[in-house]
C-alpha positions in Angstrom: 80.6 44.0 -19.0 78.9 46.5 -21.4 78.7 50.0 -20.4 76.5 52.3 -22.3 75.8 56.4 -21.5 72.9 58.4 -23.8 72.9 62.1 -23.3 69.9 63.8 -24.8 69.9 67.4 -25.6 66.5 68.4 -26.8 66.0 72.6 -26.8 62.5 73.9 -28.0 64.5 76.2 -30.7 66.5 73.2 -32.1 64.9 71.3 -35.1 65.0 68.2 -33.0 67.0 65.9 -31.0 70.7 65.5 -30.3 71.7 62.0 -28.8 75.3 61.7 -27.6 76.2 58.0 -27.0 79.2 56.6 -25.7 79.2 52.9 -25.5 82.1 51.1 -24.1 82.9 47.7 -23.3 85.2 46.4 -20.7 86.2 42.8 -21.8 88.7 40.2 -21.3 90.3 38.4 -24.0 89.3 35.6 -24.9 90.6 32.7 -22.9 89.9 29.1 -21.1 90.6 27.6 -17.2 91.6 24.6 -16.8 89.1 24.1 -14.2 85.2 24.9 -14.0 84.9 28.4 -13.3 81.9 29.0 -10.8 81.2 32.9 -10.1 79.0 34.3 -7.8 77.6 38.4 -8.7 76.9 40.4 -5.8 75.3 43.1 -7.4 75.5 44.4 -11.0 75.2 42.2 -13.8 77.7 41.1 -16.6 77.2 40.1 -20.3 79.9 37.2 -21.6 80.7 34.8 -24.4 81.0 30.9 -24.4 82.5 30.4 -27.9 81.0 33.1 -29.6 81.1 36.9 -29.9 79.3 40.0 -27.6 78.2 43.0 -29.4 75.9 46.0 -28.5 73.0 45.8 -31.2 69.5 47.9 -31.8 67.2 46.1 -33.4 65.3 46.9 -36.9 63.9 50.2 -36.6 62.9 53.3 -38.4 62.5 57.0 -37.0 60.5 60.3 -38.2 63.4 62.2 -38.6 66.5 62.3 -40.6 69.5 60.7 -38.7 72.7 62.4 -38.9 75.6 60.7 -37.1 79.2 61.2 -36.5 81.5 59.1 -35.5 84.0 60.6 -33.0 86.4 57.2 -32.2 85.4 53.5 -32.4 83.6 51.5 -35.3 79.9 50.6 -35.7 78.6 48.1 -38.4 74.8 48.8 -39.5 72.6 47.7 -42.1 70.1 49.7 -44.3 67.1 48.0 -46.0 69.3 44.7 -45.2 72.3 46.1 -47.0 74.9 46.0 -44.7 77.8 49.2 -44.4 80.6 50.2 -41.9 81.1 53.7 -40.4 84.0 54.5 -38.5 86.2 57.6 -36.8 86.1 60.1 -39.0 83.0 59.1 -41.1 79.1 60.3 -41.1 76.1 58.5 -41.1 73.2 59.6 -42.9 69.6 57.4 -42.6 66.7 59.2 -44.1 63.0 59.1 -42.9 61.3 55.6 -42.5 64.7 53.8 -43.7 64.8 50.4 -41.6 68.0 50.0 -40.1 69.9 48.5 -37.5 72.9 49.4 -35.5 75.9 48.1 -33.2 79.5 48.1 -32.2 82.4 46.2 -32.5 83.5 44.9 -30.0 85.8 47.7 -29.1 84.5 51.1 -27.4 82.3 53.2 -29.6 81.5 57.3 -29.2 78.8 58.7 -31.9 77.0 61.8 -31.8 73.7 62.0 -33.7 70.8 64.5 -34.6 67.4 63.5 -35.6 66.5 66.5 -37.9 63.0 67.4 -38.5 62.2 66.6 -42.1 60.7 70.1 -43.3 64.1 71.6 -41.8 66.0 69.4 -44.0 63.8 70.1 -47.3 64.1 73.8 -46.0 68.1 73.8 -46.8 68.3 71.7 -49.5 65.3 74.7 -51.3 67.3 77.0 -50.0 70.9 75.2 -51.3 69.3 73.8 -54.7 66.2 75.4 -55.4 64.0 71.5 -54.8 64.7 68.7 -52.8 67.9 66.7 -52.2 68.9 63.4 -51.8 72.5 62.0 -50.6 74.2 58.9 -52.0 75.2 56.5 -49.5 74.5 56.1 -45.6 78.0 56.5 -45.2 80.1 59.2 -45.9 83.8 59.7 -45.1 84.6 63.5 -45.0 87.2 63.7 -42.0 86.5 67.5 -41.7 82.6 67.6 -42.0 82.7 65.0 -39.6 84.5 67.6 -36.9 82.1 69.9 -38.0 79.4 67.7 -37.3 81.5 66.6 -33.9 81.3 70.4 -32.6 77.7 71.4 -33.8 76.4 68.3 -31.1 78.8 68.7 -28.9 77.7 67.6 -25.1 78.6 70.9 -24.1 75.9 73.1 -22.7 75.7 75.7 -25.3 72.4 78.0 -26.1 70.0 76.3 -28.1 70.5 79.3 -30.9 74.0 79.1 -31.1 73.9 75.5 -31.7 71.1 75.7 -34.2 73.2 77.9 -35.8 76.3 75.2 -35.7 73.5 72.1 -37.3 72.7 74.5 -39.7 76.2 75.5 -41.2 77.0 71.9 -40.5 73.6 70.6 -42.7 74.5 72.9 -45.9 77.9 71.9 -45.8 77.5 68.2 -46.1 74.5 69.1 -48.6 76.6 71.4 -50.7 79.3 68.5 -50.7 77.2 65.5 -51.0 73.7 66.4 -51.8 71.9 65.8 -55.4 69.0 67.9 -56.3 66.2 65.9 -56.9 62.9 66.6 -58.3 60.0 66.5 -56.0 58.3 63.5 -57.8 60.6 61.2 -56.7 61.5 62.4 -53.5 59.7 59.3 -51.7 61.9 57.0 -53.8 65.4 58.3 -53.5 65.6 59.4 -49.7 63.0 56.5 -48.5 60.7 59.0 -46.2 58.0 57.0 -46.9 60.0 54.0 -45.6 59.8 51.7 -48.6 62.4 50.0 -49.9 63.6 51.4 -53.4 65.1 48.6 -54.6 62.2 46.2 -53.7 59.6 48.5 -54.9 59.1 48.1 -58.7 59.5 44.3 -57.7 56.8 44.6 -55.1 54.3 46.0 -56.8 52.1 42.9 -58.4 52.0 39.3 -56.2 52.4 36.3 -57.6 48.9 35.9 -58.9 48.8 39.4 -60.4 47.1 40.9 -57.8 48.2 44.4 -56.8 50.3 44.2 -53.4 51.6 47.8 -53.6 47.9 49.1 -53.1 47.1 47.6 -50.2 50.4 47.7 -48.5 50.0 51.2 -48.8 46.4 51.3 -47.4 47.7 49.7 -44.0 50.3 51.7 -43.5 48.3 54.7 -44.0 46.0 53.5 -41.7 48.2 52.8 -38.9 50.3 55.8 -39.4 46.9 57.4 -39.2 45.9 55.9 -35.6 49.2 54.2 -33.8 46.7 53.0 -31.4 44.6 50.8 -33.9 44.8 47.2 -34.1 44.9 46.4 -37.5 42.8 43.2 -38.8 45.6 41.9 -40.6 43.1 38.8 -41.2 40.2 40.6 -42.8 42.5 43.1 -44.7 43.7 40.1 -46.5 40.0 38.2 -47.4 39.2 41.6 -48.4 41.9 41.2 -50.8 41.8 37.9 -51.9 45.3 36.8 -50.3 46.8 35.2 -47.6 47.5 36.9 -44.4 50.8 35.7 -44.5 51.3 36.8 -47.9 50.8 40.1 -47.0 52.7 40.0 -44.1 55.7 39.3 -46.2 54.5 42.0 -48.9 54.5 44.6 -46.2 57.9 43.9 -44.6 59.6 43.4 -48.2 58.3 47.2 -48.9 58.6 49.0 -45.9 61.4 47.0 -44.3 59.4 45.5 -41.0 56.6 43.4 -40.9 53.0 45.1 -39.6 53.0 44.8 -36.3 57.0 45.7 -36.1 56.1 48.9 -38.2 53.1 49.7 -36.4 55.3 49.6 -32.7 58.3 51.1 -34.5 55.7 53.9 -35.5 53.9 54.6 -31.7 57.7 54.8 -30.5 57.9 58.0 -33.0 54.8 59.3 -32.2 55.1 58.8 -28.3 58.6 60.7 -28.1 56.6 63.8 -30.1 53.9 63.3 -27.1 56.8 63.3 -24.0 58.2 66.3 -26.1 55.1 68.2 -25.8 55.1 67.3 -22.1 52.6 64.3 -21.8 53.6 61.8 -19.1 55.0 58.8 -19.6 52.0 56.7 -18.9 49.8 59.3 -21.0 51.5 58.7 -24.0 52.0 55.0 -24.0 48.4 54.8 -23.8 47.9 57.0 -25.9 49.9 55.8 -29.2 48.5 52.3 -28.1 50.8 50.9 -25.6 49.4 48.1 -23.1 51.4 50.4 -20.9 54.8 52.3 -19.9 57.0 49.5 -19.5 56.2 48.2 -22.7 57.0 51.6 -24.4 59.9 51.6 -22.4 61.4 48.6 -23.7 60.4 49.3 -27.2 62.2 53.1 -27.0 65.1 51.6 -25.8 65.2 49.1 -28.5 65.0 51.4 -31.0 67.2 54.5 -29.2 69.8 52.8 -27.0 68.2 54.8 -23.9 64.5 54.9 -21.6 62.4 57.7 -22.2 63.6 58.7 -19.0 66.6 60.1 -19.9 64.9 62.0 -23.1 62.4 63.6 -20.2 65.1 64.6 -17.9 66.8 66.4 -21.2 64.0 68.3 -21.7 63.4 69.4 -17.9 66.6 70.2 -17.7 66.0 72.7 -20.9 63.0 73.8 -19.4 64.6 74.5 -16.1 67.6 76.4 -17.8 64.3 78.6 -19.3 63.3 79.4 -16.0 60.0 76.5 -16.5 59.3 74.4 -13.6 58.2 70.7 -14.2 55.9 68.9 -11.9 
């Protein structure tokens, strides 16, 4: 039976969100009867395996933010842009803006602290560190004591949002100063991903089979949709317009940004919606207004792409407000 906790910490001075997740599983080995085994669940539920293997996994996703994670005990296996890496105890994980990802555990109990840091705060210490903007080299990084570092600046503690600040800070321009490469700001789109394409697709991507530019219009719809989550693109008429097939472009769009349209465009109102709850919209609010049929649907999509409900990021933040002396209605 998988067991899973989320702990949001989300003060108005941080420069974004801290997620503490603890993920365990309690399992039995695996193993046979030699009689049918009938069960009856009273309340609860429980997840099992009939010849094959349980594992906690988020789906394909992207966020705003740069993800910073460290590992405190356990294993996790991930992919990036389909590339597929390893982080365990000990090691940090580092997924840049608009990088398409996925996440999950062993099948072994997993802890992981992560920050989503605003992206102008990161840019801010890597000008401050290099003089331009930075890039790091791999997703995963294994640096025992940054990773403590790391482990203490989110720790579920209830600390003041300055003194922690403080801690993300020191903790930022030490993995920069260890890992970062100054970059120069022309290629800043390319080397971290923020604008979610795929680098290594990109020069590939760029003319279709027929010689038409694909790079162009790819572009177009995801500027339009970033523009308005709440559109419904005409995936159909985008493509006449363009002398292709819809599905061609479909597959244009996912091979440079990672997700097909629609994926990105729900991966996107999940972004924009948490921004909304943050600024105190309700729940219901903001699913309509990002583009959301309504709050159960972004409720299952935030989960898919967080491991928790928006619930638990709202009670964070009225918990914060509360400790300010704010009261929530």
């Amino acid at each position: 039976m998988a067991v899973s906790q989320h702990i949001w910490h989300c003060g108005a001075g941080l420069p974004g969100d801290v997620l503490i997740a603890d993920l365990r599983a309690y399992r039995y080995a695996p193993h046979f009867h030699d009689a049918w085994s009938i069960g009856a669940i009273a309340r609860g539920r429980c997840d099992f395996t009939v010849h094959g293997e349980l594992a906690y996994r988020y789906a394909p996703h992207f966020h705003d933010a740069w993800s910073i994670g460290a590992v405190e005990h356990g294993h996790c296996a991930f992919t990036v842009h389909g590339v597929a890496h390893s982080a365990a105890a000990g090691d940090l994980v580092v997924i840049a803006p608009g990088q398409v990802h996925t996440g999950g555990t062993s099948d072994a109990p997993l802890a992981y602290r992560m920050a989503y840091i605003d992206a102008a705060w990161f840019d801010d210490h890597a000008q401050a560190l290099f003089g331009a903007a930075s890039r790091l080299a791999a997703p995963v990084i294994t640096a025992p004591a940054l990773c403590t570092q790391w482990l203490a600046a989110l720790t579920p503690a209830s600390i003041p949002d300055g003194e922690r600040r403080e801690r993300i800070s020191a903790a930022l321009f030490g993995l920069l100063a260890a890992h970062g490469n100054a970059i120069g700001a022309g290629h800043m789109d390319g080397a971290n991903g923020a604008d979610g394409a795929n680098g290594a697709d990109r020069a590939d991507d760029t003319r279709s089979a027929d010689g038409k530019d694909a790079a162009d219009v790819c572009a177009l719809l995801r500027e339009r949709m970033a523009a308005d989550p709440a559109c419904a693109p005409d995936l159909e008429a985008l493509a006449r317009a363009q002398d292709r097939h819809r599905t061609t472009l479909v597959k244009q769009f996912a091979r440079r940004y990672g997700l097909p349209p629609q994926a990105w465009l729900r991966n996107w109102r999940v972004a924009r919606a948490r921004v909304l709850l943050r600024a105190g919209l309700p729940l219901a609010q903001a699913a309509q207004a990002v583009g959301f049929a309504d709050q159960a649907h972004l409720t299952r999509v935030f989960k898919q792409v967080y491991g928790s409900t928006p619930g638990a990021l709202l009670r964070a933040d009225s918990q914060t407000l509360r400790e300010r002396g704010v009261s929530i209605r």
